[in-house]
C-alpha positions as CSV (number, residue, x, y, z in Angstrom):
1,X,-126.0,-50.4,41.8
2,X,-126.6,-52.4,45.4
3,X,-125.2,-52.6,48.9
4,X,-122.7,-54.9,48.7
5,X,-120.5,-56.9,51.2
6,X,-117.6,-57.8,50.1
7,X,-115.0,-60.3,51.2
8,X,-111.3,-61.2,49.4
9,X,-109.5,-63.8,51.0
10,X,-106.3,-65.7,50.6
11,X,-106.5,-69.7,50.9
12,X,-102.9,-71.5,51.2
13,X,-101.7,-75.0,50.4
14,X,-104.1,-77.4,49.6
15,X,-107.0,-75.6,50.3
16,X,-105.9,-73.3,47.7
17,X,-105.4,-76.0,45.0
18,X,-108.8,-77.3,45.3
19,X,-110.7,-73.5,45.3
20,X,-108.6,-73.2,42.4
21,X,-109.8,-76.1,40.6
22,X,-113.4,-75.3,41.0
23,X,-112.7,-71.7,39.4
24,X,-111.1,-73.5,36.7
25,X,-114.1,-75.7,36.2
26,X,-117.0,-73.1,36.3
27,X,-114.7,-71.1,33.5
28,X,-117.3,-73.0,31.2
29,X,-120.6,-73.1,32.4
30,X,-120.7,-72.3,36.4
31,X,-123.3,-74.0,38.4
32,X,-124.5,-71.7,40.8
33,X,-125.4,-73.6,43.6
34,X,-121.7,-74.9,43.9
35,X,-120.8,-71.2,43.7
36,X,-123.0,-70.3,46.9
37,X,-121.5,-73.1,48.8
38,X,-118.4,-72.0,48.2
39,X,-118.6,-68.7,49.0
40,X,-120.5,-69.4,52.1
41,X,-118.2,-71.7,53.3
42,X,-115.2,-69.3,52.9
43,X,-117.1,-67.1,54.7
44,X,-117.9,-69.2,57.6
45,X,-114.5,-70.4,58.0
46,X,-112.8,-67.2,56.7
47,X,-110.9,-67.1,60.6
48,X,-109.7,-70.6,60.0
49,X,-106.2,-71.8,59.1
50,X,-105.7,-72.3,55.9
51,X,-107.1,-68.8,55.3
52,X,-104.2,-66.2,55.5
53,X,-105.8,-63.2,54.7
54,X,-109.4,-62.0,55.3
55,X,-111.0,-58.6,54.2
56,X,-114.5,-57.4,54.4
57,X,-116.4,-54.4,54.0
58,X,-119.7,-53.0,52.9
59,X,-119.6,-51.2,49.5
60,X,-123.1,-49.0,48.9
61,X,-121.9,-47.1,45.8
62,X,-119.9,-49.4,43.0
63,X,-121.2,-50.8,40.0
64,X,-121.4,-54.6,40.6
65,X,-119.9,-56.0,37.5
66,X,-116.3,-53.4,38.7
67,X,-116.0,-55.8,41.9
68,X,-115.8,-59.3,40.7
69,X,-113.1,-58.9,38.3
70,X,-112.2,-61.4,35.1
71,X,-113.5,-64.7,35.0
72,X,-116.3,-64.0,37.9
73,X,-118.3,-67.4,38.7
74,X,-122.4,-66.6,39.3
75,X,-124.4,-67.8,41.8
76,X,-128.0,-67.1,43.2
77,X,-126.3,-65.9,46.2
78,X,-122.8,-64.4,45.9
79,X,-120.5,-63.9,42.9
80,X,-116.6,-64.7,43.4
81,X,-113.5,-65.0,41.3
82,X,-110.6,-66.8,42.1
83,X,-107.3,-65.5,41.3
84,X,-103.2,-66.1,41.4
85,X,-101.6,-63.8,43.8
86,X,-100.2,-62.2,40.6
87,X,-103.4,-61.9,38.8
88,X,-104.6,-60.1,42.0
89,X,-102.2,-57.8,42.0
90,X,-102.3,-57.2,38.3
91,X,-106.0,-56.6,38.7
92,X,-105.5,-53.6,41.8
93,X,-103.4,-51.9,39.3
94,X,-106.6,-51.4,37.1
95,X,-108.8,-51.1,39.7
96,X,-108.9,-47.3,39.0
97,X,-108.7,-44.4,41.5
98,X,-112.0,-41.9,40.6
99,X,-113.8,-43.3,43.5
100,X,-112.6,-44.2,47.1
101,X,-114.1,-47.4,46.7
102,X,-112.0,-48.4,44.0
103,X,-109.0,-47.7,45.7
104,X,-110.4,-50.0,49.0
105,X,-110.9,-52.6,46.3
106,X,-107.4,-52.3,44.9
107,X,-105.4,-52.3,48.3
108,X,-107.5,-55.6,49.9
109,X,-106.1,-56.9,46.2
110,X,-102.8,-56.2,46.9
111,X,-102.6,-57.3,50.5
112,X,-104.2,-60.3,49.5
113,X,-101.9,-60.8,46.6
114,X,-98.5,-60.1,49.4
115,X,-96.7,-63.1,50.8
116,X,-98.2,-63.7,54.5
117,X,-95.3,-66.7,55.1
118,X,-96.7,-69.3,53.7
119,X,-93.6,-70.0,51.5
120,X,-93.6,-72.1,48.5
121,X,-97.4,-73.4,49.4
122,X,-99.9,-72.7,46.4
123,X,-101.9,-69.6,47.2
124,X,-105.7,-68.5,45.9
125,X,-107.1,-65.0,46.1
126,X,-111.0,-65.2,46.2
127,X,-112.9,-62.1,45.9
128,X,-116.5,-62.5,46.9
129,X,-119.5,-60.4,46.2
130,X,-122.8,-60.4,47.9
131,X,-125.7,-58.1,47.3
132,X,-127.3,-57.4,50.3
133,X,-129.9,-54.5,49.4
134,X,-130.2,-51.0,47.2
135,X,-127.7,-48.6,47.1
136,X,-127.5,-46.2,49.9
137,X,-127.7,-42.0,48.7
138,X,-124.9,-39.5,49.8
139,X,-128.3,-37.6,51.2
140,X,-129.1,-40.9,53.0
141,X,-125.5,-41.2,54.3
142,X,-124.9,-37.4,55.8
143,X,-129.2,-37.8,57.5
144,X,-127.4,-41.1,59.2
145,X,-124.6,-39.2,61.0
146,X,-127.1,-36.7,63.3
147,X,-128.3,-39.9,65.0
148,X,-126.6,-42.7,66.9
149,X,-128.7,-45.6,65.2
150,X,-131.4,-47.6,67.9
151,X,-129.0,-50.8,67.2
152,X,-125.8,-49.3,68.5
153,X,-125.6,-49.8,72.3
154,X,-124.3,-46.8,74.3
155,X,-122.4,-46.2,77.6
156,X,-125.8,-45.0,78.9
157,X,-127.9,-47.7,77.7
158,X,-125.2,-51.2,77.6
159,X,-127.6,-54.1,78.3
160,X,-129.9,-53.7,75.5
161,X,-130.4,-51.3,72.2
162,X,-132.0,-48.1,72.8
163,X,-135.6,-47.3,71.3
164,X,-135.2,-45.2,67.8
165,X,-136.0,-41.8,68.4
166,X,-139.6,-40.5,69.1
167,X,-140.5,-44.0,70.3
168,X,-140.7,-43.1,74.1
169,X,-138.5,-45.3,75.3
170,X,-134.7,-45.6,76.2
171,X,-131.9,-42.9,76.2
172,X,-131.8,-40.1,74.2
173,X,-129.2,-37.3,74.2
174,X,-132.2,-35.0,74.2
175,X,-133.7,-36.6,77.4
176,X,-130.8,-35.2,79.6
177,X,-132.0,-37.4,82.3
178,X,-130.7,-41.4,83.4
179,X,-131.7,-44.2,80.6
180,X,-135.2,-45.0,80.7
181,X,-137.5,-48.2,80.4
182,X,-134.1,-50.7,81.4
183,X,-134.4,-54.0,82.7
184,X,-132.6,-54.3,85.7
């Protein structure tokens, strides 16, 4: 099990022909540094036309191998699969429902798999999988929500990221006084 981001798209037209065909090639023997290119370019460009769907979220609990679905291509980086809108759909319905995650999973499927008004053009949904560290705890989950994390900017403290807790600097709710140790 791993934290996982994971992205589906839906490519259109052309675009979606050629994704296609390199699915369709890897069915054999994948190469996985064309598999991380890929993926990394659908990512970069996942806000640019021809993509007409775009979905991502961080999954800490599911089993790998449930997220890629049939045919998965393997890289070093990121696993994908490229699917027919049908095939997506088909997929959400055996997604499963015992965990919430599997029911996130099956509804990106099927709005990825619904017609966005692109017509007769070809259409490719691509599910992409990247491990990006262990799997988070339910313990480590519910200690997470007593804190607002030293990342997360807050009304009190805008310009820059707040200390984490104990470290003597910036706001804490504890402090009861103005932010402290800010630029200005």
């Amino acid at each position: 099990m791993a934290t996982q981001r994971m992205t589906v798209t839906t490519l259109a037209g052309q675009a979606a022909v050629a994704t296609a065909a390199w699915f369709h090639t890897w069915r054999g023997a994948p190469d996985p540094d064309a598999v991380d290119l890929l993926c990394a370019a659908i990512r970069a460009h996942a806000l640019s036309p021809p993509v007409v769907y775009l979905a991502e979220w961080a999954d800490r609990w599911l089993m790998g191998d449930t997220l890629v679905g049939p045919g998965a291509a393997e890289g070093r980086r990121f696993q994908a699969v490229g699917l027919s809108p049908a095939a997506a759909a088909a997929w959400a319905e055996r997604c499963g429902g015992q965990f919430a995650e599997q029911g996130w999973l099956a509804a990106r499927l099927r709005e990825a798999a619904a017609e966005c008004g692109t017509g007769a053009a070809p259409r490719v949904v691509v599910v992409i999988r990247e491990p990006v560290g262990a799997s988070t705890t339910d313990g480590e989950v519910r200690a997470a929500l007593d804190r607002v994390p030293a990342w997360l900017p807050t009304p009190e403290s805008p310009a820059e990221p707040r200390a984490a807790p104990g470290a003597g600097r910036g706001y804490t709710p504890a402090s009861g006084g103005a932010p402290r140790g800010r630029r200005e």
